[in-house]
GUZA-81936 format. One record per residue: residue in one letter; x, y, z of N, C-alpha, C in turn. Coordinates in steps of 0.2 Angstrom, whole numbers, padded with zeros to 4 digits, always signed. Layout:
N
AXYZXYZXYZ ...
END
This chain:
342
X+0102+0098+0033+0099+0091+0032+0092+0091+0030 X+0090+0088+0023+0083+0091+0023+0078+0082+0025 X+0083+0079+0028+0080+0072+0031+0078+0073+0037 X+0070+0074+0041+0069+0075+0044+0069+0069+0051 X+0075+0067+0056+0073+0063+0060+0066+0061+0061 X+0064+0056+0062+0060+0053+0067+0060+0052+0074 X+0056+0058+0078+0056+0056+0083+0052+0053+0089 X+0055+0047+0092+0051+0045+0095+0046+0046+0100 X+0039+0042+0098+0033+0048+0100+0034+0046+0108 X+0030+0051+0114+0033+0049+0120+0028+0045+0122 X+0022+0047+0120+0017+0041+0122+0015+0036+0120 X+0015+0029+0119+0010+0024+0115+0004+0022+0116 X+0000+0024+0113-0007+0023+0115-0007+0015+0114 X-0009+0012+0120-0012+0005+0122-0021+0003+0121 X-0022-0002+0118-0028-0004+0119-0030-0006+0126 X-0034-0004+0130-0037-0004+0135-0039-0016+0135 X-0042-0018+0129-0040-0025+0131-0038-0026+0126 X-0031-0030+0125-0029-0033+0120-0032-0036+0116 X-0032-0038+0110-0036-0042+0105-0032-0048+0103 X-0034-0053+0104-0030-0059+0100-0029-0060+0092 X-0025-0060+0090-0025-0061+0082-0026-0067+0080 X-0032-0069+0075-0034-0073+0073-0029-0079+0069 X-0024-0076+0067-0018-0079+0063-0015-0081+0067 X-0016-0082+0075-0010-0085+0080-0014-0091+0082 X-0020-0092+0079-0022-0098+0082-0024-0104+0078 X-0019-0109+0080-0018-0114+0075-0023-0120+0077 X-0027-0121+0071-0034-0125+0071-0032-0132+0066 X-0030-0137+0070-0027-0142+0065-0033-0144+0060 X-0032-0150+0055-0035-0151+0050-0042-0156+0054 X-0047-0158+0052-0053-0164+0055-0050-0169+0052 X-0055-0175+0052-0053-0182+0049-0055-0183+0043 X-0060-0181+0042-0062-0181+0035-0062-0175+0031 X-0065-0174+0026-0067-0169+0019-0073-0167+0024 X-0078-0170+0024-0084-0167+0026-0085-0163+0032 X-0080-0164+0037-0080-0160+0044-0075-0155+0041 X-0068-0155+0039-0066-0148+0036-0072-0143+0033 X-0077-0145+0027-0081-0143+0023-0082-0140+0026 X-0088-0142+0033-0093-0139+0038-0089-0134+0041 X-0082-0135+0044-0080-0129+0047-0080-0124+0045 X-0077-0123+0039-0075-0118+0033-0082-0116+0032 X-0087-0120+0031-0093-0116+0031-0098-0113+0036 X-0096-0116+0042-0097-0112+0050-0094-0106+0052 X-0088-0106+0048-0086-0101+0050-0085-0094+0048 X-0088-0097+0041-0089-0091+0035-0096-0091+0033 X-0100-0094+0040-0106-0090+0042-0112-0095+0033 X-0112-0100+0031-0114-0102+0027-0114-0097+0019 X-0109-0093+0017-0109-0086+0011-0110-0093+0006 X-0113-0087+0003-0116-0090-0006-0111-0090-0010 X-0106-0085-0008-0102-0085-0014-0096-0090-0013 X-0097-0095-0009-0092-0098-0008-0092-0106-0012 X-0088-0107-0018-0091-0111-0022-0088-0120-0019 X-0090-0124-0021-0086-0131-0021-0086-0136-0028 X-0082-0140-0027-0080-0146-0034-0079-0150-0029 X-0082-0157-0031-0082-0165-0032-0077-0166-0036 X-0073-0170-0033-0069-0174-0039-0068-0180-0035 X-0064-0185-0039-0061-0190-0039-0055-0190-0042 X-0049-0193-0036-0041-0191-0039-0039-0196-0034 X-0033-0201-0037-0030-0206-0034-0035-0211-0031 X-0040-0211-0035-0043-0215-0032-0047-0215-0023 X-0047-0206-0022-0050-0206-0017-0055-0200-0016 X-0060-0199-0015-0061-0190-0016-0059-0186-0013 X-0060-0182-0019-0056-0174-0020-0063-0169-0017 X-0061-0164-0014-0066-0158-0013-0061-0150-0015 X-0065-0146-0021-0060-0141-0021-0064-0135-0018 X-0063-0130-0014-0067-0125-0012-0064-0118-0013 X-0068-0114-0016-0066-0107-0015-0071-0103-0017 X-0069-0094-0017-0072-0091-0016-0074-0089-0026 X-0079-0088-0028-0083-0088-0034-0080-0081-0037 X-0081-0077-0035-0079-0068-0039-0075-0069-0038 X-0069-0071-0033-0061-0071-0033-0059-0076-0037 X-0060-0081-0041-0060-0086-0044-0059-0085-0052 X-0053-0086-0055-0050-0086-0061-0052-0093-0065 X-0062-0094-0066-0063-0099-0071-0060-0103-0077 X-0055-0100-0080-0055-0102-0085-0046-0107-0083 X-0044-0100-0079-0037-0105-0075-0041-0114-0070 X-0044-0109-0067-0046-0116-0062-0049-0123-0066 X-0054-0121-0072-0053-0128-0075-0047-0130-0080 X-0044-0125-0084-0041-0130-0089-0034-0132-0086 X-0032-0128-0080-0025-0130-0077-0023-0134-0070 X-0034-0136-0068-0033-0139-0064-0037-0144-0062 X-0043-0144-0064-0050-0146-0065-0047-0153-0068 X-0048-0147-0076-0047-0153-0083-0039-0157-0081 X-0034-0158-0078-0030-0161-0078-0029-0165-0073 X-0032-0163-0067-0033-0170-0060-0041-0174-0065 X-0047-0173-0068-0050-0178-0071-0045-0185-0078 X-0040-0180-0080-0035-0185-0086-0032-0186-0083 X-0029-0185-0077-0022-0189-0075-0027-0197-0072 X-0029-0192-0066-0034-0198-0062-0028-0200-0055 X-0021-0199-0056-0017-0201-0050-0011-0195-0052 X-0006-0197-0044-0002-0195-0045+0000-0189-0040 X+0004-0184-0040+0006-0180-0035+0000-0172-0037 X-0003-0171-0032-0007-0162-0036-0001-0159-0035 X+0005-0158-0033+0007-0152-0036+0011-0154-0043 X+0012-0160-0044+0017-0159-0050+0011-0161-0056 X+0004-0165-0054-0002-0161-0059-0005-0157-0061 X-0007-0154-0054-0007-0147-0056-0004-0141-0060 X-0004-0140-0066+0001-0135-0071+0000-0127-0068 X+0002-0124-0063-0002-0118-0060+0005-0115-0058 X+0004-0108-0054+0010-0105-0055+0013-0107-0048 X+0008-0110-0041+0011-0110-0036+0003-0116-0033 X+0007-0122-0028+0004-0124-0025+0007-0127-0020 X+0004-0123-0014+0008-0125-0008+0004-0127-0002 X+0008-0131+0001+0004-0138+0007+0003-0132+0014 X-0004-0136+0017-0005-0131+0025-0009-0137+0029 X-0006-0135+0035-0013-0141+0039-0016-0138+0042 X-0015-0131+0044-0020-0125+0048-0026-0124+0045 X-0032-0124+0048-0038-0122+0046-0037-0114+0046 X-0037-0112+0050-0038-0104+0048-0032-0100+0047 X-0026-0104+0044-0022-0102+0036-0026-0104+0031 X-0028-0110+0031-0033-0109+0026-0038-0105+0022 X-0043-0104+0030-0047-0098+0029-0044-0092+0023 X-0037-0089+0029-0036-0080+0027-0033-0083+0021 X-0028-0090+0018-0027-0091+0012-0035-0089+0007 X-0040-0093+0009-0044-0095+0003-0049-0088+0002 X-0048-0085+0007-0052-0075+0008-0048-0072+0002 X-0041-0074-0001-0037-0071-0003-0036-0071-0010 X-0041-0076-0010-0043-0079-0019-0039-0086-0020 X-0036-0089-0016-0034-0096-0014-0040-0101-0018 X-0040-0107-0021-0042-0113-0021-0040-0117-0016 X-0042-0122-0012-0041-0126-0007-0044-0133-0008 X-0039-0138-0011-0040-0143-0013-0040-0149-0006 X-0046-0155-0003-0045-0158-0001-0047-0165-0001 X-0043-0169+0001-0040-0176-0002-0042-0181+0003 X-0045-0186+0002-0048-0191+0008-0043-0195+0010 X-0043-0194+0018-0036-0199+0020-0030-0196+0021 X-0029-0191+0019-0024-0183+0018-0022-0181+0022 X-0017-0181+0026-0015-0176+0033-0014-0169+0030 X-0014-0167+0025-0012-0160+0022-0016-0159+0016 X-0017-0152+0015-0020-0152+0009-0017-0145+0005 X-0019-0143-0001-0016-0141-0006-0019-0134-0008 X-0017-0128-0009-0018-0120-0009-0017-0118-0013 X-0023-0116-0019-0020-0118-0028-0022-0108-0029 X-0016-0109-0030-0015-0098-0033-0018-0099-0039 X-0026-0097-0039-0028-0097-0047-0034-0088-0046 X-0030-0085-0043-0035-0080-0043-0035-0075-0048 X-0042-0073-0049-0042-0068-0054-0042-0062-0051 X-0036-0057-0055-0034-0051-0055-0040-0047-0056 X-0042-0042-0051-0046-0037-0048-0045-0030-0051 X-0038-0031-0052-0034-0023-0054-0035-0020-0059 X-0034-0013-0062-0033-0009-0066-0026-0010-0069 X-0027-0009-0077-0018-0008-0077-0014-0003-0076 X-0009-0005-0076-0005+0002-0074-0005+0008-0081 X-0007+0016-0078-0010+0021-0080-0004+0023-0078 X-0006+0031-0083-0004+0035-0080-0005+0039-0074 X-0002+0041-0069-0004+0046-0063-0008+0051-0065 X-0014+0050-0061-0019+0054-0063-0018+0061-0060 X-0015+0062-0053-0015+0069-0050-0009+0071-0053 X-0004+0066-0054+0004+0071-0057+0007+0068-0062 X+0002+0070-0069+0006+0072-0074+0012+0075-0077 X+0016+0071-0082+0022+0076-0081+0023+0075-0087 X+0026+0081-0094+0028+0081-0099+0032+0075-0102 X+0036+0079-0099+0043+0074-0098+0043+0070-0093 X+0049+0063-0096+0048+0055-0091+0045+0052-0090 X+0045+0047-0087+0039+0041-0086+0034+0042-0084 X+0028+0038-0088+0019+0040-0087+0017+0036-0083 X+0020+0031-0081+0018+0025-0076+0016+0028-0070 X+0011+0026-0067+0007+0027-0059+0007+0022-0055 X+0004+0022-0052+0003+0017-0046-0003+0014-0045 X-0008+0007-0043-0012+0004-0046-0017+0004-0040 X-0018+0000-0039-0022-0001-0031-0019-0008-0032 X-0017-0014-0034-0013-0020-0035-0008-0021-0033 X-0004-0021-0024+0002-0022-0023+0009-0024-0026 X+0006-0030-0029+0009-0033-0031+0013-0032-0039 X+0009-0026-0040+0010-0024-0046+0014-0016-0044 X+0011-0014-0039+0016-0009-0038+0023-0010-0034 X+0023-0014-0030+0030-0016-0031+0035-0020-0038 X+0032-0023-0040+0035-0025-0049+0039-0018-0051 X+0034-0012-0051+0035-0005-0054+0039-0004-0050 X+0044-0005-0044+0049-0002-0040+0054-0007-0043 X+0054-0013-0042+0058-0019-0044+0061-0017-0051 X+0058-0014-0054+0061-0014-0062+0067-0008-0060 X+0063-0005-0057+0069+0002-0056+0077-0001-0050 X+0076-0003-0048+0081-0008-0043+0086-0015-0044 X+0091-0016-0049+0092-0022-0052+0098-0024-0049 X+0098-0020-0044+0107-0023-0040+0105-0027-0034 X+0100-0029-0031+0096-0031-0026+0095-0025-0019 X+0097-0021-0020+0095-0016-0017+0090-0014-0014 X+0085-0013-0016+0078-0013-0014+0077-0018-0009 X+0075-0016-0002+0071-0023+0003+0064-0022+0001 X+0061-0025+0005+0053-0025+0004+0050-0030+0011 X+0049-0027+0016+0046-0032+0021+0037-0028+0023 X+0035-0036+0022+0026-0036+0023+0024-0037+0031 X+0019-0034+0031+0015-0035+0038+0008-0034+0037 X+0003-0036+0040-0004-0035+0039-0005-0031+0045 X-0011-0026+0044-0015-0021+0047-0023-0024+0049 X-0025-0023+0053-0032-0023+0053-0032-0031+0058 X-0037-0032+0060-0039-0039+0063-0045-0041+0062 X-0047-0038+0058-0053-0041+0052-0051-0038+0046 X-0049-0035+0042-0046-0035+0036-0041-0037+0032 X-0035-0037+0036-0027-0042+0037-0026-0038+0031 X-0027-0031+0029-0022-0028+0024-0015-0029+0023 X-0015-0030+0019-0004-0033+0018-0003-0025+0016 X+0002-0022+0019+0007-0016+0020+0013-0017+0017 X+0016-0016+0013+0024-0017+0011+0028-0010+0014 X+0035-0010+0017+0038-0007+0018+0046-0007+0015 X+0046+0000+0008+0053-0002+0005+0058+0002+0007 X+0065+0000+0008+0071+0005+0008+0075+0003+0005 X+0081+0005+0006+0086+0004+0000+0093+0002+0006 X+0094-0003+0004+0099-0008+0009+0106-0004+0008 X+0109-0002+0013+0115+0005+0015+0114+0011+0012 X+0107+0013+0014+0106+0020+0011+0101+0023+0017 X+0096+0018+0017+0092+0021+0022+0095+0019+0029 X+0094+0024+0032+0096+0026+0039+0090+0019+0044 X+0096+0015+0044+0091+0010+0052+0084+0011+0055 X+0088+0018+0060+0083+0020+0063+0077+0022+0061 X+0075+0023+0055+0069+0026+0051+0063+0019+0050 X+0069+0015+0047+0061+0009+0046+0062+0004+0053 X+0066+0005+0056+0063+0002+0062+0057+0007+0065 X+0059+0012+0064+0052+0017+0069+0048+0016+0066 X+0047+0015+0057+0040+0015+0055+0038+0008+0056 X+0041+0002+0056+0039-0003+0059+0035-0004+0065 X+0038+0001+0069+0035+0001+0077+0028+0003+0078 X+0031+0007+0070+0022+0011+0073+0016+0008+0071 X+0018+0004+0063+0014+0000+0062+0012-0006+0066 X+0016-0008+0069+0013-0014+0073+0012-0012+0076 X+0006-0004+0080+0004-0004+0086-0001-0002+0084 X-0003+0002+0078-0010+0000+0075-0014-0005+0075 X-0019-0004+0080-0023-0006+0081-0032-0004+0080 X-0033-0008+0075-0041-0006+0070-0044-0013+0067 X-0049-0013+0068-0052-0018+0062-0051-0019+0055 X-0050-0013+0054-0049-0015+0048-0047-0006+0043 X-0043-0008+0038-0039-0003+0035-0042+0001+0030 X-0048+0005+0029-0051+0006+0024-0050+0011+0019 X-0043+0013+0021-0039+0018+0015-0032+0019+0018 X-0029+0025+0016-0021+0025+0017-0020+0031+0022 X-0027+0035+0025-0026+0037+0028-0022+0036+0036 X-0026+0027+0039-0025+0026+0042-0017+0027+0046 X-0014+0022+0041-0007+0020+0042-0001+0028+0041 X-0007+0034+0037-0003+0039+0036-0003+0043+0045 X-0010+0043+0049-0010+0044+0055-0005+0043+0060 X-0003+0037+0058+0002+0031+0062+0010+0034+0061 X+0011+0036+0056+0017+0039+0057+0018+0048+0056 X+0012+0050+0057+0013+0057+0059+0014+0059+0067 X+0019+0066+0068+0020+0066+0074+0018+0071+0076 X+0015+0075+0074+0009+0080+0078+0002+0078+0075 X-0001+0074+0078-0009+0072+0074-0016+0078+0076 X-0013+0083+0078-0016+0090+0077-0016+0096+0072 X-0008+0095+0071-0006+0100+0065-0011+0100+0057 X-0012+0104+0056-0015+0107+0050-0012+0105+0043 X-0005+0105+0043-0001+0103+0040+0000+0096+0039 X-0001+0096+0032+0004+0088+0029+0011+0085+0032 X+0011+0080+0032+0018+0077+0036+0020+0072+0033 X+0018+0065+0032+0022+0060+0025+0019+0064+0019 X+0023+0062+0014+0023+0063+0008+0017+0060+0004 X+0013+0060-0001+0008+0056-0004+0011+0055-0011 X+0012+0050-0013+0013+0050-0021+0011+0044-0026 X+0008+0046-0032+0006+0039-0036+0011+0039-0042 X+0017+0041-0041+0024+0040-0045+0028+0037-0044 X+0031+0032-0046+0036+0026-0046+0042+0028-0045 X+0044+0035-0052+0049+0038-0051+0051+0043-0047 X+0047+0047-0044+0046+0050-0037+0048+0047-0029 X+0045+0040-0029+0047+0036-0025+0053+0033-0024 X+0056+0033-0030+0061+0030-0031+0068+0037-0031 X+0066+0041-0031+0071+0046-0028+0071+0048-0023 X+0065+0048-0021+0064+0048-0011+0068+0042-0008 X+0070+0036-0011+0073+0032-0007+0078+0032-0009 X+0080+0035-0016+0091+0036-0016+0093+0042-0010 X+0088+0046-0008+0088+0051-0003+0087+0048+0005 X+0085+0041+0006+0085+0038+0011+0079+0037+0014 X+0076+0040+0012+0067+0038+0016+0067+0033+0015 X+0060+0031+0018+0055+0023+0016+0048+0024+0013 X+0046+0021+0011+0042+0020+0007+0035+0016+0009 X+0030+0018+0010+0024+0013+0013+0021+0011+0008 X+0018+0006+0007+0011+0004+0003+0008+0000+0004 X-0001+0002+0003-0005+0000+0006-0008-0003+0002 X-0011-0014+0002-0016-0015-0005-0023-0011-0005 X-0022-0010-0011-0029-0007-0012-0029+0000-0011 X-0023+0003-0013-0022+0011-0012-0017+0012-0017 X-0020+0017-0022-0015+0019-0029-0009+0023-0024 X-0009+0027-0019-0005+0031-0017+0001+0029-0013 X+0007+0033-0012+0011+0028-0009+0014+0033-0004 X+0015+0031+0002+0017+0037+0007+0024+0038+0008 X+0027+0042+0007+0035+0043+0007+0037+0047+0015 X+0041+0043+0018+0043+0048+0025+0051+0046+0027 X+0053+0050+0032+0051+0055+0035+0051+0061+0029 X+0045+0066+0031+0046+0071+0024+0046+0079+0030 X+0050+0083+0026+0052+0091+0029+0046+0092+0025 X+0048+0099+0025+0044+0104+0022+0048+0106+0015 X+0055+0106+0013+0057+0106+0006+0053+0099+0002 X+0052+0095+0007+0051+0089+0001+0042+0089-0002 X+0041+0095+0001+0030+0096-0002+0033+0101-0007 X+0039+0104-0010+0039+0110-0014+0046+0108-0022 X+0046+0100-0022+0049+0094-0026+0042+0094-0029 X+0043+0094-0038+0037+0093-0042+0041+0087-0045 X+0035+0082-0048+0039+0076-0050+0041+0078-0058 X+0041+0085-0062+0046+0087-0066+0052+0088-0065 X+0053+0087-0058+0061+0091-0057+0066+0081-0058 X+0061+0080-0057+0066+0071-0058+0069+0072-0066 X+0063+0076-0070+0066+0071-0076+0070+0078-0083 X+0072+0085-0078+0074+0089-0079+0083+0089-0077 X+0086+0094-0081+0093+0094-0076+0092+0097-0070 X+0098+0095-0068+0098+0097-0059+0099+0105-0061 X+0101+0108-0064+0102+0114-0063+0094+0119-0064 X+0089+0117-0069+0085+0118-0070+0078+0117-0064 X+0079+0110-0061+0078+0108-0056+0078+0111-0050 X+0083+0113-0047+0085+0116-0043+0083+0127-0043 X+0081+0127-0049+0079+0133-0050+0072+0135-0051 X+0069+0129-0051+0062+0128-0052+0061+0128-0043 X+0063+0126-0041+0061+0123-0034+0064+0129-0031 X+0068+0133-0029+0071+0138-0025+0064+0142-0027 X+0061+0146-0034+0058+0149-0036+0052+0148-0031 X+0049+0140-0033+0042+0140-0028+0043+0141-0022 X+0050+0139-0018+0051+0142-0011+0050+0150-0011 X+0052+0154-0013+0053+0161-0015+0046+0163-0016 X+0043+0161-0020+0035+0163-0020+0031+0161-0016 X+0032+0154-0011+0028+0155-0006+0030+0159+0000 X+0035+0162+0001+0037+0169+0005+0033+0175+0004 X+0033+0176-0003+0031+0180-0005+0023+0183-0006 X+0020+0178-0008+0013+0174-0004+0010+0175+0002 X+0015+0173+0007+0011+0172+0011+0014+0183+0017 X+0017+0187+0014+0021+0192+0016+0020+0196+0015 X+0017+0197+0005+0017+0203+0003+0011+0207+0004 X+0006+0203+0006+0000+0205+0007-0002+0210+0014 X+0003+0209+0017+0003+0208+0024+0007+0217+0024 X+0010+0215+0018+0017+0223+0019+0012+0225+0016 X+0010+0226+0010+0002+0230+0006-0001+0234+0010 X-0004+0229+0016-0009+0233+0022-0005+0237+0024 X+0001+0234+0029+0003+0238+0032+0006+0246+0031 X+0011+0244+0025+0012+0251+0022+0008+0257+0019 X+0000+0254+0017-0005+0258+0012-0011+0261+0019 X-0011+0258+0025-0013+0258+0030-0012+0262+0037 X-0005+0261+0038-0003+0264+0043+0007+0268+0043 X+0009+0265+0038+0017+0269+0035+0017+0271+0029 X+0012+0276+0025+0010+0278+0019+0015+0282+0018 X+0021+0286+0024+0025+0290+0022+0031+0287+0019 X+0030+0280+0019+0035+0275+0016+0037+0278+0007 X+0031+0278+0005+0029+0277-0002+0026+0286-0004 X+0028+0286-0012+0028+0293-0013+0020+0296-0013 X+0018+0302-0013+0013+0305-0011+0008+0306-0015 X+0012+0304-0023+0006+0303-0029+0003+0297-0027 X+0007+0293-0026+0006+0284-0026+0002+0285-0022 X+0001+0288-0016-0005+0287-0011-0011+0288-0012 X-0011+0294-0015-0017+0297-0019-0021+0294-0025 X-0017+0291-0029-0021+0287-0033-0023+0280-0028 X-0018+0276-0024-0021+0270-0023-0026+0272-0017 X-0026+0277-0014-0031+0280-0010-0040+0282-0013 X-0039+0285-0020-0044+0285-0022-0048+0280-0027 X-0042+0274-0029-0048+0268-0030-0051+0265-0024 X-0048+0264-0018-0051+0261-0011-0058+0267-0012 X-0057+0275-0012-0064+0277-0010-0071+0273-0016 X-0064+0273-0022-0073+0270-0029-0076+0263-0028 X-0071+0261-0024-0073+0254-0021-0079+0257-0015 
END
């Protein structure tokens, strides 16, 4: 079986004081514009970079707030701006020409909304207010994988853009197959993690344990793929690799018809593949787009030369060093007398 259970770790490291999550704590809305305004700017500590709009809509004022370098200018006026000044009434979502505008009364869903590149429209006299998806894409487009090129097959990589590299799994998956369940990491950074598996293929027990282990991480904040790789290693002393790393789509996408899962982290071109053995570091991402017989012949060979690697050096000494009766008496003599020219 080259699917390596997961086994349950015996200990679970406990934080000493538990930490309250920020997103459990529900901060209804103020009475006016203006006291919203000030919270959201008390709370984010007065940042520069956090812009506002005045308007006038329905005949009452409008306030729209968000964050400036997250801010897609040219969407936010012509698709929202310029069309609540022309209408002047009416419903902002069915005004609004935008790809999504969804209602909240929590202040601090606001917040991690508007950190998120959200707009945040507020209305006077309004029990609820409006959360306008006009953010400007941060990302790179999709390259090719830089660490593993491959002749043959698809050139496609993986981005730092979540959202864009699940799209890349999504195309390969057209029967509904593919799950995809999100959770945030960090209590100050709220990195969104996707975890994917393939519905009646992967084994239960697998992503429930990596789910476990992810929500026992506990950090501020998630500053690369290390972390979450940590989280599901089970000797965090071993020298040796234990998930798999890949910035291949197709790659990924064969470790999951094999029944792993699949982690990914925003902000991280790489994608972790687990449970992984030791045959699945010795899978090049040519062997995807080769026959299996070819395949299967390339991969035995590099198990075969890491035997060989790591043995025959070891037989060299011991043979030339201490059982030289092994080997014939010319052969001695010569490799005996490059050792003395050395």
């Amino acid at each position: 079986m080259l699917i390596k259970r997961y086994p349950k770790k015996k200990k679970q490291k406990q934080a000493s004081v538990p930490k309250q999550d920020p997103a459990s704590i529900n901060i209804p809305l103020k009475l006016t514009i203006e006291e919203n305004k000030k919270y959201i700017q008390e709370y984010l500590d007065y940042t520069s970079d956090l812009g506002e709009r005045w308007l006038t809509f329905n005949g009452k004022k409008a306030l729209l707030m968000y964050f400036i370098p997250l801010m897609d200018s040219v969407k936010l006026n012509e698709h929202v701006i310029k069309l609540m000044l022309l209408e002047k009434e009416g419903d902002p979502k069915e005004v609004i020409q935008i790809g999504s505008v969804n209602e909240s009364q929590d202040l601090h869903e606001i917040i991690t909304l508007l950190c998120r590149g959200g707009a945040i429209l507020f209305l006077e006299d309004t029990p609820i207010l409006y959360v306008i998806d006009a953010t400007l894409p941060a990302s790179r487009e999709v390259s090719q994988a830089i660490d593993e090129k491959v002749v043959r097959g698809s050139h496609e990589g993986f981005v730092e853009n979540l959202d864009k590299n699940i799209n890349l799994m999504r195309q390969r998956f057209l029967d509904g197959s593919l799950i995809v369940k999100y959770l945030e990491v960090g209590t100050i950074s709220r990195t969104r993690v996707a975890v994917l598996y393939l519905k009646g293929i992967s084994n239960p027990e697998y992503y429930e344990e990596v789910f476990r282990r992810l929500e026992s991480i506990d950090v501020d904040a998630v500053e690369s793929g290390s972390i979450i790789e940590e989280a599901l290693e089970n000797s965090p002393f071993s020298p040796f690799p234990q998930p798999l790393n890949t910035e291949r789509p197709d790659r990924v996408m064969g470790n999951l018809l094999e029944g792993r899962i699949a982690i990914m982290t925003a902000g991280n071109s790489s994608t972790i593949v687990a449970p992984s053995c030791f045959f699945t570091f010795y899978q090049s991402p040519e062997d995807y787009n080769t026959r299996s017989l070819y395949g299967s012949f390339f991969r035995l060979l590099r198990i075969f030369s890491f035997f060989v690697a790591i043995s025959l050096p070891a037989l060299y000494i011991a043979t030339i060093s201490f059982h030289y009766e092994l080997i014939p008496v010319d052969l001695i003599l010569t490799v005996k007398s490059n050792h003395s020219y050395q």
